[in-house]
Structures are given as structure tokens and as C-alpha cells.
Backbone as JSON, one array per atom type, in Angstrom:
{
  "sequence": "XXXXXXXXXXXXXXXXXXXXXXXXXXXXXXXXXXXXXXXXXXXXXXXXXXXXXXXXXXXXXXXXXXXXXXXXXXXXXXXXXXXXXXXXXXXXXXXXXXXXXXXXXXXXXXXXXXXXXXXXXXXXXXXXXXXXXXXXXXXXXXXXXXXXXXXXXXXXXXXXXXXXXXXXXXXXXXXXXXXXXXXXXXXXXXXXXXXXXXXXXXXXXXXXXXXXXXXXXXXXXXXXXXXXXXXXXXXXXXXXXXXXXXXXXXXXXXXXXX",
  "N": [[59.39, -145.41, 118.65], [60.19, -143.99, 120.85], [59.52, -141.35, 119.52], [57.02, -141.17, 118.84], [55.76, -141.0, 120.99], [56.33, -138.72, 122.03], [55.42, -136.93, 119.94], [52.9, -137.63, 120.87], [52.53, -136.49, 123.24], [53.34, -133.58, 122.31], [50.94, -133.09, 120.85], [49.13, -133.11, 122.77], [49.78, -131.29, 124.49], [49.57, -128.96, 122.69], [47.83, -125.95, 122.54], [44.13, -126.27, 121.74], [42.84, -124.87, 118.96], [39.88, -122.9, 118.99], [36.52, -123.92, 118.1], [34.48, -122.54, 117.35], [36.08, -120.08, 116.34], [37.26, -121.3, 114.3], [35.44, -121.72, 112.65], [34.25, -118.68, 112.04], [37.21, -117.71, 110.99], [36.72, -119.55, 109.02], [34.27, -118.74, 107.25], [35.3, -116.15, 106.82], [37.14, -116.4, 104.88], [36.01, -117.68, 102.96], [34.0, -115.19, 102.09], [35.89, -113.4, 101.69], [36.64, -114.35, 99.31], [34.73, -115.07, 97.69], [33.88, -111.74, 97.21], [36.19, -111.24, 96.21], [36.26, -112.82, 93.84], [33.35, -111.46, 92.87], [33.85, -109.12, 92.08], [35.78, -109.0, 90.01], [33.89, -109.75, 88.04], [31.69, -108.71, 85.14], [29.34, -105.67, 85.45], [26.78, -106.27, 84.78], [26.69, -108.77, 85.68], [27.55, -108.86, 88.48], [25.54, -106.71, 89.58], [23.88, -108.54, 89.22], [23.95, -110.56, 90.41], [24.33, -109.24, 93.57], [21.78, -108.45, 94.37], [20.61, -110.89, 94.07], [21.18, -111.75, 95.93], [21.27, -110.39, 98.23], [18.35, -109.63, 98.01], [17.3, -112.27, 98.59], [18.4, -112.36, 101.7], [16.59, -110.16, 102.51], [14.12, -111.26, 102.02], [14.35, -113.53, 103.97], [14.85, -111.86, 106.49], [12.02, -110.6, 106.38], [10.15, -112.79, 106.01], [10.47, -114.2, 108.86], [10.09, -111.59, 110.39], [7.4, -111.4, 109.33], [5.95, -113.07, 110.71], [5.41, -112.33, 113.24], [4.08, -110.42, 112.65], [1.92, -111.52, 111.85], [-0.47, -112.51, 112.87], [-1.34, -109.64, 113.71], [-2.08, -108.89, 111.27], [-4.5, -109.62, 110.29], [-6.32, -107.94, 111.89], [-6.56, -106.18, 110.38], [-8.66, -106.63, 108.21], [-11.13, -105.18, 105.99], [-14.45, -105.25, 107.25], [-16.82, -107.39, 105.77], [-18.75, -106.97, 102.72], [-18.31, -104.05, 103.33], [-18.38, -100.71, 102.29], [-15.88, -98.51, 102.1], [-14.8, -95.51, 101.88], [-12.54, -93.87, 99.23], [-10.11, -93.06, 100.29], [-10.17, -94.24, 102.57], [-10.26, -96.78, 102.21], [-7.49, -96.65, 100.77], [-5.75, -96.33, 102.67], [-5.86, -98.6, 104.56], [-5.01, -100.19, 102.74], [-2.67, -99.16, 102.97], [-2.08, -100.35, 105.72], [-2.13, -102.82, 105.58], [-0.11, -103.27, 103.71], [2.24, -102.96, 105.67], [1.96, -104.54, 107.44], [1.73, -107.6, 106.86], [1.16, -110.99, 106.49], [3.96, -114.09, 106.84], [4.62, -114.47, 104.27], [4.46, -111.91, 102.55], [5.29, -109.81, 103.78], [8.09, -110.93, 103.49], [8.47, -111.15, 100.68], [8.19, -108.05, 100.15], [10.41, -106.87, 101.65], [12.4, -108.28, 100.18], [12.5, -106.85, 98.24], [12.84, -104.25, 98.68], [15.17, -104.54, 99.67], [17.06, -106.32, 98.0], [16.77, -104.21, 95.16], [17.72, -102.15, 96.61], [20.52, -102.82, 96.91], [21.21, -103.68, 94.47], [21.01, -101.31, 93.32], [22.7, -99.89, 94.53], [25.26, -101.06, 93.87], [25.43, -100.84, 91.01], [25.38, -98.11, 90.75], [27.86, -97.58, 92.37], [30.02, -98.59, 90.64], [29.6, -97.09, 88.4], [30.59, -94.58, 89.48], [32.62, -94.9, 90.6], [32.5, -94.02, 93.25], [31.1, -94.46, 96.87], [28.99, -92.54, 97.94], [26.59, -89.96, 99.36], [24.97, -88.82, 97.3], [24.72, -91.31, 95.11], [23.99, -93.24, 97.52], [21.35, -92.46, 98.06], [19.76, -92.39, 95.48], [20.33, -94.87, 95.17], [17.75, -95.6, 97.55], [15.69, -94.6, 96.95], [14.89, -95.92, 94.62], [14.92, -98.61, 95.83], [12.67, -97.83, 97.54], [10.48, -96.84, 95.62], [10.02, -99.29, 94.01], [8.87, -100.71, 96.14], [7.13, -99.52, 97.04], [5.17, -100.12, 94.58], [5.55, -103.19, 94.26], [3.93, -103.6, 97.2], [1.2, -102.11, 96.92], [1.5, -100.12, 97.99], [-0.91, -97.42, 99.19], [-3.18, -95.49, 97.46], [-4.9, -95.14, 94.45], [-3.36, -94.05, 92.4], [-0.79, -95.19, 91.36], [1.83, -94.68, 90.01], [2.43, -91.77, 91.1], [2.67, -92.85, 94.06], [4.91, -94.16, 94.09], [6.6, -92.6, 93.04], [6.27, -90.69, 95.47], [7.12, -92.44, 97.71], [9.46, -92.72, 97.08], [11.04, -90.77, 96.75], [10.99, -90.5, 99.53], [12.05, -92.67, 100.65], [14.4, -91.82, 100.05], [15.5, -88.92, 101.25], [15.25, -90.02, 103.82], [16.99, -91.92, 103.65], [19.29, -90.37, 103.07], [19.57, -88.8, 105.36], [20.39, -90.52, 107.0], [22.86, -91.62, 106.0], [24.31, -89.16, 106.07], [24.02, -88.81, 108.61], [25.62, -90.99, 109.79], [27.98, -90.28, 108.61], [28.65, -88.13, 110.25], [29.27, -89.0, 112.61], [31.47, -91.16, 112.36], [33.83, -89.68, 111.55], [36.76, -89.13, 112.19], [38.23, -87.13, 115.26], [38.68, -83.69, 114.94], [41.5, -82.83, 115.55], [42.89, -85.08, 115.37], [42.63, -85.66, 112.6], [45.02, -84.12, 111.67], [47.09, -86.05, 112.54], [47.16, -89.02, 111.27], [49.35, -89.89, 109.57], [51.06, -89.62, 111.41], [50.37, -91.41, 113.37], [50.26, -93.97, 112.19], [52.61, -94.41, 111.7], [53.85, -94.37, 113.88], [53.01, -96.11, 115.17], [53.62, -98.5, 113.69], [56.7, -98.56, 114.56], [56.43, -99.32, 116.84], [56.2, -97.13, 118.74], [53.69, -96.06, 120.07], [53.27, -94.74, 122.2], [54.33, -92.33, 122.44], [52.6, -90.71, 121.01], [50.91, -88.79, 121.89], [52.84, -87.05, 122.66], [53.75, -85.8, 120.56], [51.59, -84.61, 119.82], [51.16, -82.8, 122.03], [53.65, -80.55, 121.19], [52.81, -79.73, 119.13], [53.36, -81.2, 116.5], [52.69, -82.14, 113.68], [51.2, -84.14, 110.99], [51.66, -82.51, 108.53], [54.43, -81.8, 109.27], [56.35, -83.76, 109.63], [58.27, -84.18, 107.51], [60.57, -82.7, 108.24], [61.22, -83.22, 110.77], [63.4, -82.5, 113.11], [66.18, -84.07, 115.36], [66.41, -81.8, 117.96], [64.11, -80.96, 117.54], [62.67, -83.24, 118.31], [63.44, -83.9, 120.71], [62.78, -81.76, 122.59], [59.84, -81.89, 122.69], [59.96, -83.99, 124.41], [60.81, -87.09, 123.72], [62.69, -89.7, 124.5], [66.61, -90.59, 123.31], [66.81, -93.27, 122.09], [64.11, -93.86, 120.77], [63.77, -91.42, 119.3], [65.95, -91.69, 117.5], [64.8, -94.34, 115.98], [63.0, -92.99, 114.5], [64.0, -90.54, 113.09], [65.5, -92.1, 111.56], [63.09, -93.54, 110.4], [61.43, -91.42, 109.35], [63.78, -90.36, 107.04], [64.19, -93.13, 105.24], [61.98, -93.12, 104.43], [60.23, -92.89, 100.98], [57.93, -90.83, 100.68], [58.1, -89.0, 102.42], [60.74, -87.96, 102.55], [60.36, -86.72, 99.69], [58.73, -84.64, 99.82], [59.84, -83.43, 101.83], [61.8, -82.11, 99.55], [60.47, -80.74, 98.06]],
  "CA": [[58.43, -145.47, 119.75], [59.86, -142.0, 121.91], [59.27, -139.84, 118.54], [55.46, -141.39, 118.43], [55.52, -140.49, 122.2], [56.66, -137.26, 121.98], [54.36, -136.48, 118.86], [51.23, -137.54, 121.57], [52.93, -135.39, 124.17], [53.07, -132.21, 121.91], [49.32, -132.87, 120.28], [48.4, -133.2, 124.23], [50.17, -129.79, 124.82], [49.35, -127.59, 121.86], [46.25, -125.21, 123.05], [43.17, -126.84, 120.52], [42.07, -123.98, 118.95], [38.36, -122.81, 119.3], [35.71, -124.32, 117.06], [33.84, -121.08, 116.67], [36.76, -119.51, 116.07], [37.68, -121.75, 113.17], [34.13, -121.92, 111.44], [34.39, -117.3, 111.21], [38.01, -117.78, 109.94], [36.72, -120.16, 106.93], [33.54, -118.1, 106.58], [35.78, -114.97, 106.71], [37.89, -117.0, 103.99], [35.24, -117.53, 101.89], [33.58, -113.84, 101.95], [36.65, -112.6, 101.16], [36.87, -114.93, 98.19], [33.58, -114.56, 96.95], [33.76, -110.85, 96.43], [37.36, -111.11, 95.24], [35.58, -112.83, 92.32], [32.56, -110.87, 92.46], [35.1, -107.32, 91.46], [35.99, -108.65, 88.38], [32.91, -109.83, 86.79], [31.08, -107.44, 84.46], [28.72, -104.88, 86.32], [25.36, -106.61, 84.54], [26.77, -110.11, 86.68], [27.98, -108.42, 89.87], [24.65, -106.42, 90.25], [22.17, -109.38, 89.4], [24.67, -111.42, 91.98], [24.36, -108.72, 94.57], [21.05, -107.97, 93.96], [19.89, -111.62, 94.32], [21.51, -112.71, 97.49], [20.75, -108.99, 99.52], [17.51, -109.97, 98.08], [17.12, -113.47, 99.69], [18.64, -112.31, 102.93], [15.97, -109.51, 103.4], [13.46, -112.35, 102.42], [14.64, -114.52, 105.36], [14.04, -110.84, 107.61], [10.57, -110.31, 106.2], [9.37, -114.19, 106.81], [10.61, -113.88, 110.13], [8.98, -110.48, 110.77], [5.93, -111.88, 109.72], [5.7, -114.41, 111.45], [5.31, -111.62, 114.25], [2.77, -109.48, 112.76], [0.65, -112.11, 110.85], [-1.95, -111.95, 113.71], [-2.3, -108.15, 113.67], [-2.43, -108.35, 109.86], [-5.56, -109.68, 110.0], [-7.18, -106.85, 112.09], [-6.84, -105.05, 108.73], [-9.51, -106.82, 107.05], [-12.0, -104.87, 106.17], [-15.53, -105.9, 107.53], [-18.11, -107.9, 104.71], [-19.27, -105.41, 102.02], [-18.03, -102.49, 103.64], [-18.43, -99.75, 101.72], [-15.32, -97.54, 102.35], [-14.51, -94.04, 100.52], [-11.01, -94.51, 98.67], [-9.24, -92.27, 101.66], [-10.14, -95.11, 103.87], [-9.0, -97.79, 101.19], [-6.24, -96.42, 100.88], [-5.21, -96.38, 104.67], [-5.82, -99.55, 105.02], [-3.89, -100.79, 102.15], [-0.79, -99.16, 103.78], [-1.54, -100.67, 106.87], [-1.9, -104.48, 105.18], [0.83, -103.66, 103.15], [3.24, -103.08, 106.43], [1.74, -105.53, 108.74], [0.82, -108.67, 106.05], [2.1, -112.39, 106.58], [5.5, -114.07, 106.41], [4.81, -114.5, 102.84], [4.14, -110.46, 102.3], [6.48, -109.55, 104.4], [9.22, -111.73, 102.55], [8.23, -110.09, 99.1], [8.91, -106.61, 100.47], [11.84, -106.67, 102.15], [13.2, -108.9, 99.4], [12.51, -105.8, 96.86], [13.61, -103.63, 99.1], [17.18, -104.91, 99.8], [17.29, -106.51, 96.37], [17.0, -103.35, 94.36], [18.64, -101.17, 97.11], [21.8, -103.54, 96.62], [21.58, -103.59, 92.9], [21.29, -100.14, 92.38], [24.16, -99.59, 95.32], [26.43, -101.55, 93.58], [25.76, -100.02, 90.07], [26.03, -96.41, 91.4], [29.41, -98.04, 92.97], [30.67, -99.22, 89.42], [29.94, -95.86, 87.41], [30.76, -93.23, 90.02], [33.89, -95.12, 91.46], [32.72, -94.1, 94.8], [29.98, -94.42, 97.48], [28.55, -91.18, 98.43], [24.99, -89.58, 99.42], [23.95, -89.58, 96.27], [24.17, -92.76, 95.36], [22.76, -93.82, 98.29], [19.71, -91.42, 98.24], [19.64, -93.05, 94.25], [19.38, -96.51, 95.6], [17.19, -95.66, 98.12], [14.43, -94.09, 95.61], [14.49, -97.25, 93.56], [13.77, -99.29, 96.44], [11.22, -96.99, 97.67], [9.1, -96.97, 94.59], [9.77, -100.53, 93.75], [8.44, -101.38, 97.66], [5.44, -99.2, 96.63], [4.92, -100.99, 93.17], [4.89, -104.16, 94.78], [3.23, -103.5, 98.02], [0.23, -102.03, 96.33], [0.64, -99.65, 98.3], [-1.18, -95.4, 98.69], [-4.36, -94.66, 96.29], [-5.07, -95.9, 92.87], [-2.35, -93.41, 91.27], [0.69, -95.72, 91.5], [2.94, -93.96, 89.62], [2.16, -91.01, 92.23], [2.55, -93.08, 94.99], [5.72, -94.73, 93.8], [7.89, -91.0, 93.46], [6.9, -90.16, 96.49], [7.36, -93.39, 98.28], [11.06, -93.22, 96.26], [11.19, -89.52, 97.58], [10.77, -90.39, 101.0], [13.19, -93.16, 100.94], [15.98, -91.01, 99.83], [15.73, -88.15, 101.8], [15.9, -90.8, 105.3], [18.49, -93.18, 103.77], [20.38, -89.39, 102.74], [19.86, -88.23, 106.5], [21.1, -91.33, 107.88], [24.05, -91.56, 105.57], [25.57, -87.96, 106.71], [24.71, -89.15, 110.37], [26.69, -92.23, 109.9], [29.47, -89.63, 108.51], [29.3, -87.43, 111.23], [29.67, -89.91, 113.59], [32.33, -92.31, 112.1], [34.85, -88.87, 111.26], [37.87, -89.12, 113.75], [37.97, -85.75, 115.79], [39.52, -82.62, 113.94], [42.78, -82.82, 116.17], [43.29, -86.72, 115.11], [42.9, -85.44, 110.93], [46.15, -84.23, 111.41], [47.61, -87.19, 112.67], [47.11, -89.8, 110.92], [50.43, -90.62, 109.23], [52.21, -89.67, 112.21], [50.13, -92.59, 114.35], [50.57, -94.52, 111.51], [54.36, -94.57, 111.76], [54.6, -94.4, 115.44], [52.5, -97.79, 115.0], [55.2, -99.33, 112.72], [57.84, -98.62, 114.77], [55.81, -99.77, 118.07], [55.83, -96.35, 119.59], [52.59, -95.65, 120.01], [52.74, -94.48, 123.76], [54.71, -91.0, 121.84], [52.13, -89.74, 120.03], [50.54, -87.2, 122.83], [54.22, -85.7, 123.09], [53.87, -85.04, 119.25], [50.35, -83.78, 120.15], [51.79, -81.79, 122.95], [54.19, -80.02, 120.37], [51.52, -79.6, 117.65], [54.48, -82.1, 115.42], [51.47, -82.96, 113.08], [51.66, -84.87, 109.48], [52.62, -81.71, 107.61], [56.07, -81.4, 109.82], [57.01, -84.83, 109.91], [59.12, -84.84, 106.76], [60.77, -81.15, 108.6], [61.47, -83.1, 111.66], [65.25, -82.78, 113.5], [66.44, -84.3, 116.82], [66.29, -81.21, 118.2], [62.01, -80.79, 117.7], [62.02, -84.58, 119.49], [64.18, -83.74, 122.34], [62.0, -80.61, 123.36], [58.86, -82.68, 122.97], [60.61, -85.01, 125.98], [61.39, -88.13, 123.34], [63.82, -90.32, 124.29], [67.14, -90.78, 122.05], [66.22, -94.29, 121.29], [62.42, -93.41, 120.14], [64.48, -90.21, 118.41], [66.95, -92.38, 116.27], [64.09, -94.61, 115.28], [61.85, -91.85, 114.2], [64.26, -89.57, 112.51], [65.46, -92.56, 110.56], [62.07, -93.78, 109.43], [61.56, -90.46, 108.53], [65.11, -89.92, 105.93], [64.14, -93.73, 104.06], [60.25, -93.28, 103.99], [60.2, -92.24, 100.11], [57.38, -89.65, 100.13], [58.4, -87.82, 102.49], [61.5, -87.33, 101.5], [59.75, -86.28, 98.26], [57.67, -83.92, 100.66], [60.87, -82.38, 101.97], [62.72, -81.51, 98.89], [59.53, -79.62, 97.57]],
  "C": [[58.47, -144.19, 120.57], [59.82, -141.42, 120.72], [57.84, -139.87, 118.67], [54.76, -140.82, 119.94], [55.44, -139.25, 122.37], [55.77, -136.7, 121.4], [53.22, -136.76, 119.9], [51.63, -136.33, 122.42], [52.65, -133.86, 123.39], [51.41, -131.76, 121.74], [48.72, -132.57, 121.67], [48.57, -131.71, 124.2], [49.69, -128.4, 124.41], [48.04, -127.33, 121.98], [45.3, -125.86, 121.34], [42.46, -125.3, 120.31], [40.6, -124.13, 118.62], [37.31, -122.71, 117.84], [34.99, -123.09, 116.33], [34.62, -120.28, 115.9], [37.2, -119.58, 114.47], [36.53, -121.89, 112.32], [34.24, -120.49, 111.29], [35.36, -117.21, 110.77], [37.38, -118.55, 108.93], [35.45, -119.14, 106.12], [34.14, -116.05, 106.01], [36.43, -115.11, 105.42], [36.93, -116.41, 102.64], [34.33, -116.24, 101.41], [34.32, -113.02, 101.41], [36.71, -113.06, 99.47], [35.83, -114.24, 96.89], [33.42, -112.9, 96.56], [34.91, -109.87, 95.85], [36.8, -111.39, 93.51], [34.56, -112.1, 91.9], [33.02, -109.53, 91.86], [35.23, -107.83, 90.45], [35.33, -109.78, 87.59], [32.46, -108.68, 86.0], [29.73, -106.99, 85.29], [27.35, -105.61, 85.54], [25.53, -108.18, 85.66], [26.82, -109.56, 87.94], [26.78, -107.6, 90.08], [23.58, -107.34, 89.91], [22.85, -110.05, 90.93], [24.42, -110.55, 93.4], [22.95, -108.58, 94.7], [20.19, -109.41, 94.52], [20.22, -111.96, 95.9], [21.24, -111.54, 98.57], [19.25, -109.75, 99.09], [16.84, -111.55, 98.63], [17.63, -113.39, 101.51], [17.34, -111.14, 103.36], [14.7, -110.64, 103.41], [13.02, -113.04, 103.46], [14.1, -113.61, 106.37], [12.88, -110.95, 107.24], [9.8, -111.55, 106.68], [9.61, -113.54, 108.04], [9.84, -112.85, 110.86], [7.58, -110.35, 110.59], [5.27, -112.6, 110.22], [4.88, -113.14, 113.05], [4.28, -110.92, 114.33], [2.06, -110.18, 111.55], [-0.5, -111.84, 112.02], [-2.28, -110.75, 113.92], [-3.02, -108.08, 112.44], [-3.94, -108.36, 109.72], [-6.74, -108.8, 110.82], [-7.34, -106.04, 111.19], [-8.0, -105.19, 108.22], [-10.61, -106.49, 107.3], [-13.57, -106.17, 106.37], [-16.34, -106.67, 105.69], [-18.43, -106.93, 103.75], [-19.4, -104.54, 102.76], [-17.91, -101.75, 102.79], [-17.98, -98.42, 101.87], [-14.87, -96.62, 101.3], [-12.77, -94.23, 100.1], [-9.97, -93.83, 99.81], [-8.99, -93.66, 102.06], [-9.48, -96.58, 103.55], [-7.56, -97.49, 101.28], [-4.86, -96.76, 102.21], [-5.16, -97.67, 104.81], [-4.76, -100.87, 104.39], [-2.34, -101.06, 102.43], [-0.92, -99.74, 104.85], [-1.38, -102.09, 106.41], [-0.78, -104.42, 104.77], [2.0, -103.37, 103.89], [3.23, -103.92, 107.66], [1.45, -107.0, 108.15], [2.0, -109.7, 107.18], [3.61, -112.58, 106.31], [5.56, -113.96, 104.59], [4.94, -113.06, 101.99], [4.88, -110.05, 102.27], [7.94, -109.68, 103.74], [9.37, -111.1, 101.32], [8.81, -108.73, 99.78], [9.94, -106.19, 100.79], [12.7, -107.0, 101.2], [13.25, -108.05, 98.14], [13.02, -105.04, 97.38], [15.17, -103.65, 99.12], [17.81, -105.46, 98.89], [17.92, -105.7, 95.8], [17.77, -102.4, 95.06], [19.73, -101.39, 96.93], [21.98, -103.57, 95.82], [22.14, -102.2, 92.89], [22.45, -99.68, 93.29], [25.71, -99.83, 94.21], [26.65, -101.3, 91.88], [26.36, -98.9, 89.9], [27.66, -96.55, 91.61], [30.37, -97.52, 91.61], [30.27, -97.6, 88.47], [30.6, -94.85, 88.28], [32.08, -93.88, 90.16], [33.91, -94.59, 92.74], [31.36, -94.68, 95.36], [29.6, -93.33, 98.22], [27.29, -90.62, 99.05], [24.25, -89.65, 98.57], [24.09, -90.41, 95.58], [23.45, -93.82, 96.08], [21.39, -93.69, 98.17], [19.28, -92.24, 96.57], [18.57, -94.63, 94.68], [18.36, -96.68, 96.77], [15.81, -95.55, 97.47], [13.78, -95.09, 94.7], [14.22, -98.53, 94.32], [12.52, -98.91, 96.75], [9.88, -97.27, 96.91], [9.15, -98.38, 94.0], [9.17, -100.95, 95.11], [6.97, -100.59, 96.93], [4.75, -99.7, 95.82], [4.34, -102.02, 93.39], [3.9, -104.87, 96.23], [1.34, -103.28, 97.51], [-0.1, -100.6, 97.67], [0.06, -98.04, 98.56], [-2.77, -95.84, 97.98], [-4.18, -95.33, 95.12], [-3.79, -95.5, 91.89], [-0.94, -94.07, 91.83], [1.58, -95.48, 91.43], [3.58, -92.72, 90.62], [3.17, -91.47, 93.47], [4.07, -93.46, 95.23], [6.76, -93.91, 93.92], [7.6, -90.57, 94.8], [7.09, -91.16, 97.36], [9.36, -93.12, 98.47], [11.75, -91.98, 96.72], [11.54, -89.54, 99.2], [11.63, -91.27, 101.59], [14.11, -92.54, 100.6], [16.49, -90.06, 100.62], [15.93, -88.81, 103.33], [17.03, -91.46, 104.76], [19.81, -91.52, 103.41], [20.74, -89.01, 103.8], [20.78, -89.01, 106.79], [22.29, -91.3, 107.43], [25.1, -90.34, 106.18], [25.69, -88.11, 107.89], [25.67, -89.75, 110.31], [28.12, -91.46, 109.24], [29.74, -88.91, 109.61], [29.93, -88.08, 112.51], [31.15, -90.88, 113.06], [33.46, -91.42, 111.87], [35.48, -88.59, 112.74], [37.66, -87.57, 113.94], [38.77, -84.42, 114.86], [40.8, -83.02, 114.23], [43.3, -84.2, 115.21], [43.68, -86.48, 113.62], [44.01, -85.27, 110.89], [47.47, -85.23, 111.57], [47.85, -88.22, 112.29], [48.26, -90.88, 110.32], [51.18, -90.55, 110.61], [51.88, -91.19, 113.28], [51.06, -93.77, 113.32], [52.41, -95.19, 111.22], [54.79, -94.68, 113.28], [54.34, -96.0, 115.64], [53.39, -99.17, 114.48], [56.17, -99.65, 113.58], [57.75, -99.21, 116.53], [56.32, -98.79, 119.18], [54.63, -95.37, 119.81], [51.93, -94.48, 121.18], [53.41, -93.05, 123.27], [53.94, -90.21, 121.15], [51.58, -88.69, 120.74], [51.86, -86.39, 123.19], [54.08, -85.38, 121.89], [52.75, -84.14, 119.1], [50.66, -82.63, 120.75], [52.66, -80.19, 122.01], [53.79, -79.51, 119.21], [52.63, -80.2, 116.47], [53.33, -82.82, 114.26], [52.18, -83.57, 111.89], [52.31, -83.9, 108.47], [54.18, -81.59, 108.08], [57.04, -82.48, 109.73], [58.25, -84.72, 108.9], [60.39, -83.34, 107.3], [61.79, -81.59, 110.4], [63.34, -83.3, 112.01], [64.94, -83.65, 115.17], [66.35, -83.5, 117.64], [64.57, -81.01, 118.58], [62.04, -81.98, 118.4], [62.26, -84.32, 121.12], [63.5, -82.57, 123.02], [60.89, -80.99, 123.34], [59.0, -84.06, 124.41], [60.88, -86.71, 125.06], [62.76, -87.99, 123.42], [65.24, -90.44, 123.34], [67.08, -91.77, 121.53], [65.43, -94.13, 120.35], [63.1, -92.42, 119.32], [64.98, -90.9, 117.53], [66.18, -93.02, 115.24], [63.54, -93.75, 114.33], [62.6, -90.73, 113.08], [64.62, -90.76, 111.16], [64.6, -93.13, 109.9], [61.89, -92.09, 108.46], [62.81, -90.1, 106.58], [64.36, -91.57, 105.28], [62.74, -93.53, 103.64], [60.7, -92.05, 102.33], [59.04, -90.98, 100.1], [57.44, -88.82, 100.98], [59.3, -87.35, 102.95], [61.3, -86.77, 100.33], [59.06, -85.09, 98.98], [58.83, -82.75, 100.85], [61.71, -81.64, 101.06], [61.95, -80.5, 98.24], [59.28, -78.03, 98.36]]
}
């Protein structure tokens, strides 16, 4: 009877963790899962699989976004036997074919992010990396597949389709080197990296602007004495740690004997 007591007492006690919390851990679970298995299928499964489900999620965007611009779409339509010159056809095609219904809408996006995700994740699988050009690749092949099935430019499809496929590559190529220039830690930091990395380990993190201070970067570390800490102003605690991660860390000890 006091163990069954006790057992309510604790359940009372122990903080309930947070519902939200616990539905992005299982979906975090399962994301991870899913493209644990998706790595080692064969690259004709893993890009229809990627390929279909990017393509049902831009789907879901495109409904949605048409939902927004179905009532402009229909300012597109030309008047009753109008009798416009193919210029003006043309124009108008591109504007139906970026303002249509959810149903339009849905198609496009869903070729778009489809084939951009296929051919991503092919490029992936032969190059072994992800780079600019691969991107600028899979950008091209959405491009002219969005033009293909849009309908849309001038009668010459094929035309319309390279440079559509042109024009996506050279923005998804810009954006890609933005998104490098921006996401590359500062020059100073390049050299740092193992040394945070180890100050992190050893939970001295609040030392790394005295190794800054000293210019003690990643090439010196395997070089360092008690002497280089103690004129940087570390402690002999933080020192003892530090020199002995240094002597068992195998590579660089391998670093220093070279």
C-alpha cells in the first residue's frame, strides 16, 4: 500500500513532458529512419522515392497557392474570338501558366520539386557530393520540365524549354554560392575548428579567445607545451587538461612526429 503510494507520489512529481515536444521527437525518429533506409536502396528506388514525395509536397504548395491566384487567373482569358498575333499569345500563356488554379498550380510545382529532387539526388549518388553543379543540373531539368508542362513561351517548345532550363540554373547557381557565402564561418574561426572542438570536449570553451589572443590555431595544437598556455594566461588546471588531451588524441600525435 506505501510502495503504491509512493509510486502516485513520484508520477505526481515527475515534470510531464511536453506533448509537442514528444510528437517532433517521434517525427524526428521516423525521418531519421526513413532516410536511413532510403541510403541503401538502389539509386533507380531512392530517386523515384525522392522524387515522388518532394513531388507531392510541392503539390500541396501549388494547390494552396492557387487557391490565392485562381481569381486573377481568370483575368487572363482572352476576350471571345480575339484575334491575337502569336507575341501576344504567347504572353499570355506565361501569364496563365503562372497565375492558373489550384489544380495548375499543383501540376507545376509538383514537376518542379519532383524532378528538381530526383535529379538532386541522382547528381548526389554519381558525384558523391553536392555542389553548384549539380544543383544548376537539377535546376535545368526542372526548368524545362516546368516549361514542357506549363505550355509555356511560343510554339517552339523545345526552344522555350533550354532556355526556361537555362534560366533556372543560372538563379538556383547564384543562390547556391550565396547560401555558401553566407553559411562559411569567418576566416579567423577556419583555423579553429579542432581547437573549439576540443576545448568543447573538455568543457573549456570560455579559453578559446586566449588561444585566439596567442594566434595557438589548429596547426600548433599538436606543438603545444605548458609554457605556450601559461603566456596565453591559462590556468594550470585548464593547462593539464589540454596538454593531456593533446599527448592521447591519436592524430595529433601522428601530426607531431611528422
Amino acid at each position: 500500500m506505501e510502495q503504491g503510494k509512493a509510486g502516485i507520489m513520484v508520477s505526481k512529481l515527475a515534470p510531464q513532458q511536453n506533448p509537442i515536444e514528444q510528437l517532433q521527437a517521434r517525427f524526428k525518429e521516423l525521418e531519421t529512419g526513413f532516410k536511413t533506409w532510403l541510403s541503401k536502396q538502389s539509386l533507380p528506388v531512392e530517386a523515384a522515392v525522392v522524387t515522388a514525395t518532394s513531388g507531392l509536397q510541392g503539390a500541396a504548395i501549388g494547390a494552396f497557392m492557387g487557391t490565392l491566384t485562381n481569381d486573377v487567373s481568370s483575368s487572363f482569358a482572352p476576350p471571345p474570338q480575339a484575334n491575337l498575333n502569336p507575341e501576344a499569345m504567347a504572353s499570355l500563356k506565361q501569364a496563365q501558366a503562372l497565375s492558373g488554379g489550384p489544380l495548375v498550380q499543383a501540376r507545376n510545382f509538383a514537376v518542379m520539386t519532383g524532378v528538381n529532387a530526383g535529379l538532386s539526388c541522382v547528381m548526389k549518388r554519381l558525384r558523391g557530393k553536392e555542389d553548384v553543379q549539380s544543383s544548376m543540373v537539377a535546376a535545368f531539368g526542372s526548368g524545362a520540365m516546368f516549361s514542357l508542362v506549363s505550355g509555356m513561351g511560343g510554339p517552339n517548345q523545345a526552344a522555350n524549354a533550354v532556355t526556361s532550363g537555362l534560366f533556372f540554373a543560372l538563379v538556383q547557381g547564384g543562390l547556391f554560392k550565396l547560401g555558401q557565402k553566407f553559411s562559411q564561418p569567418p576566416e579567423e574561426d577556419v583555423h579553429y575548428v579542432r581547437t573549439r572542438n576540443m576545448l568543447t570536449r573538455l568543457g573549456l570553451q570560455t579559453y578559446e579567445k586566449n588561444f585566439k589572443k596567442g594566434l595557438l590555431t589548429d596547426n600548433t595544437l599538436p606543438l603545444l607545451t605548458d609554457s605556450a598556455l601559461r603566456d596565453v594566461k591559462i590556468p594550470p588546471g585548464p593547462r593539464l587538461l589540454i596538454l593531456d588531451h593533446v599527448q592521447r588524441d591519436p592524430e595529433l600525435k601522428g601530426t607531431r612526429k611528422r
